[in-house]
ROGU-996392 format. One record per atom (N, C-alpha, C): residue in one letter; x, y, z. Coordinates in steps of 0.1 Angstrom, whole numbers, padded with zeros to 4 digits, always signed. Layout:
N
aXYZ/...
***
This chain:
89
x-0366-0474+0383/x-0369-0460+0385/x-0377-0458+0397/x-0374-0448+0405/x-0382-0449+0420/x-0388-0432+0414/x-0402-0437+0420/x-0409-0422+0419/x-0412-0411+0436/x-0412-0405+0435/x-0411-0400+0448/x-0423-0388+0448/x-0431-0388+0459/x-0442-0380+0459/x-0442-0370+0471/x-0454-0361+0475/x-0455-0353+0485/x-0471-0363+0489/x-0466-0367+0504/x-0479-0371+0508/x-0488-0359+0517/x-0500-0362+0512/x-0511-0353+0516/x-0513-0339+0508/x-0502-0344+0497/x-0506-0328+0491/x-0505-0335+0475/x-0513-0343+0474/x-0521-0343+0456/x-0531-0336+0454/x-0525-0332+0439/x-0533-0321+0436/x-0539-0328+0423/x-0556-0325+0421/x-0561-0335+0412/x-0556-0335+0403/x-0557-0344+0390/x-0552-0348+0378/x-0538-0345+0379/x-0530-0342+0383/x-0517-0343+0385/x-0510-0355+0392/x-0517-0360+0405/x-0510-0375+0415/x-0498-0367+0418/x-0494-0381+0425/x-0480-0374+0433/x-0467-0376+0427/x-0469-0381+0415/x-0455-0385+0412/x-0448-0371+0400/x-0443-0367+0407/x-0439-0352+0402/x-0424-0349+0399/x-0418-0361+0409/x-0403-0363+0410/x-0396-0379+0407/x-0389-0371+0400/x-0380-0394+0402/x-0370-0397+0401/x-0363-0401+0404/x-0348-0409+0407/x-0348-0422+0398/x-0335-0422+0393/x-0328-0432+0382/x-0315-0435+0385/x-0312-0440+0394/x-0298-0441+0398/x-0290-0427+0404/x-0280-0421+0401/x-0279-0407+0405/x-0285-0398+0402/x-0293-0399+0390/x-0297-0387+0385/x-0313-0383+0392/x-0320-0373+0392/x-0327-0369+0402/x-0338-0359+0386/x-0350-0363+0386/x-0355-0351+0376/x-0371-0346+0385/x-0374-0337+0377/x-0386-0332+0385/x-0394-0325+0375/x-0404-0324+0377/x-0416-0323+0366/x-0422-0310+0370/x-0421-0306+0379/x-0422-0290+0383/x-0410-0279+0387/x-0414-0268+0383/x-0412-0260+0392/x-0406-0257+0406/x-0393-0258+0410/x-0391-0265+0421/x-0391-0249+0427/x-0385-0235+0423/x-0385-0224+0431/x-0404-0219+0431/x-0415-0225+0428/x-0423-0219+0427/x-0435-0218+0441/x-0436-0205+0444/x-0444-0207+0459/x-0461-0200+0455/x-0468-0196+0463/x-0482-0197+0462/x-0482-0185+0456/x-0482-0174+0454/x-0476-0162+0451/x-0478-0163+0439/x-0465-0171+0428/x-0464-0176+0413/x-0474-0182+0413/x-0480-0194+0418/x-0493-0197+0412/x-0502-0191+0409/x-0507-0182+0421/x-0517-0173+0418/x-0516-0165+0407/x-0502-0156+0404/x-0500-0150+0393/x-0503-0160+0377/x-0496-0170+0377/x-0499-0180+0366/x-0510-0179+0362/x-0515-0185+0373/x-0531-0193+0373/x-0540-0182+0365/x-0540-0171+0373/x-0551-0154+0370/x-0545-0156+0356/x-0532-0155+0349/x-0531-0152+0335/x-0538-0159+0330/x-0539-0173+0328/x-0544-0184+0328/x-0558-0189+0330/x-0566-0182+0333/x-0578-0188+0342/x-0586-0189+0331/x-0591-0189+0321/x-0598-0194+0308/x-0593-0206+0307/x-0581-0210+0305/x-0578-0223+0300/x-0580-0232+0317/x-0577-0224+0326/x-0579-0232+0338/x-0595-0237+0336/x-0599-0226+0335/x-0621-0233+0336/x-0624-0242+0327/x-0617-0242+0314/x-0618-0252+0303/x-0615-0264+0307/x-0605-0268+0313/x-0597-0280+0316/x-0606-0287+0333/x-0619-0279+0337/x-0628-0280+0345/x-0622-0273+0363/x-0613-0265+0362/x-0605-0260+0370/x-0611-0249+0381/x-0612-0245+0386/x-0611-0230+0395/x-0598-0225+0402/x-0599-0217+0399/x-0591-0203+0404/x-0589-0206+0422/x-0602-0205+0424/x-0597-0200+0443/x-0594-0216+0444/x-0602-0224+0440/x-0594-0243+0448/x-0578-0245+0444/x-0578-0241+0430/x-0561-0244+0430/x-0554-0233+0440/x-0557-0225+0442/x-0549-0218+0449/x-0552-0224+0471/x-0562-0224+0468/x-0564-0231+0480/x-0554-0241+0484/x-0558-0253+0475/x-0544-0262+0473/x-0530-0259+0474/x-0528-0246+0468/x-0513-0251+0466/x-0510-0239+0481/x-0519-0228+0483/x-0518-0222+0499/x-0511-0232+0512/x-0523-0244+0510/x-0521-0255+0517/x-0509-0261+0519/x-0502-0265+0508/x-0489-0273+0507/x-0474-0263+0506/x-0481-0249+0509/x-0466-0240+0504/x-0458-0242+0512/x-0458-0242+0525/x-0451-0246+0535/x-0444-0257+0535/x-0450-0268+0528/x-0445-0281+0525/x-0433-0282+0516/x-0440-0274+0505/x-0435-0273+0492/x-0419-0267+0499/x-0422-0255+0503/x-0409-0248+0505/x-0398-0261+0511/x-0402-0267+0521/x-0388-0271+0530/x-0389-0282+0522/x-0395-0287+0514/x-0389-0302+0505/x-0378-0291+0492/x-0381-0283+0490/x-0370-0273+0479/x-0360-0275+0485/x-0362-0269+0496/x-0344-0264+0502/x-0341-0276+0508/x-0345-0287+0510/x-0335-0300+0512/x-0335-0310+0501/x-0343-0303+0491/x-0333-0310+0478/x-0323-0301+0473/x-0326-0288+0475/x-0310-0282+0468/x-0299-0288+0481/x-0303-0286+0494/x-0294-0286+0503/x-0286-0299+0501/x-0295-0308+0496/x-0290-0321+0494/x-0280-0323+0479/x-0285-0313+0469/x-0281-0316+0455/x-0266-0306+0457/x-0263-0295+0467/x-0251-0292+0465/x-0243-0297+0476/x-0252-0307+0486/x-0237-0310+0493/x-0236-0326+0484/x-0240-0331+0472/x-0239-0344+0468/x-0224-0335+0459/x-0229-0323+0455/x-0223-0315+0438/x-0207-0317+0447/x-0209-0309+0461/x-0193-0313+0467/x-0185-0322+0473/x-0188-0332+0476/x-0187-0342+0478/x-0183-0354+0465/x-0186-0348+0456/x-0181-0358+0443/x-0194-0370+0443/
***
């Protein structure tokens, strides 16, 4: 099993291994349409259990601000990739 990560964008207690490959098949442990926007929304519902778990509000969002850009163009060249594999056979 190959694990595949985002370098420069670990987010603590999570690491990078968010995605993995098993021969053709491809799985993913997140949210792959989710951009800074939904976190923030999440997170604010959430933010009690975020401070419990020893969390803040403005760093995760800091974080994931940081990587949205990233985030976005690794999405669309895994779908771009996952439907030219789907036509292709």
């Amino acid at each position: 099993m190959r694990f595949l990560g985002i370098q420069n964008c670990e987010v603590e207690g999570f690491g990078l291994y968010q995605m993995f490959r098993h021969g053709a098949a491809v799985g993913v442990q997140f949210h792959l349409e989710v951009a800074a926007d939904d976190v923030e929304r999440w997170a604010g519902a959430y933010d009690e259990e975020l401070r419990q778990h020893g969390g803040r509000l403005d760093e995760l969002l800091a974080q994931t601000r940081s990587c949205d850009h990233e985030l976005t163009a690794l999405a669309e060249k895994l779908i771009d990739n996952f439907v030219r594999i789907a036509r292709n056979g």
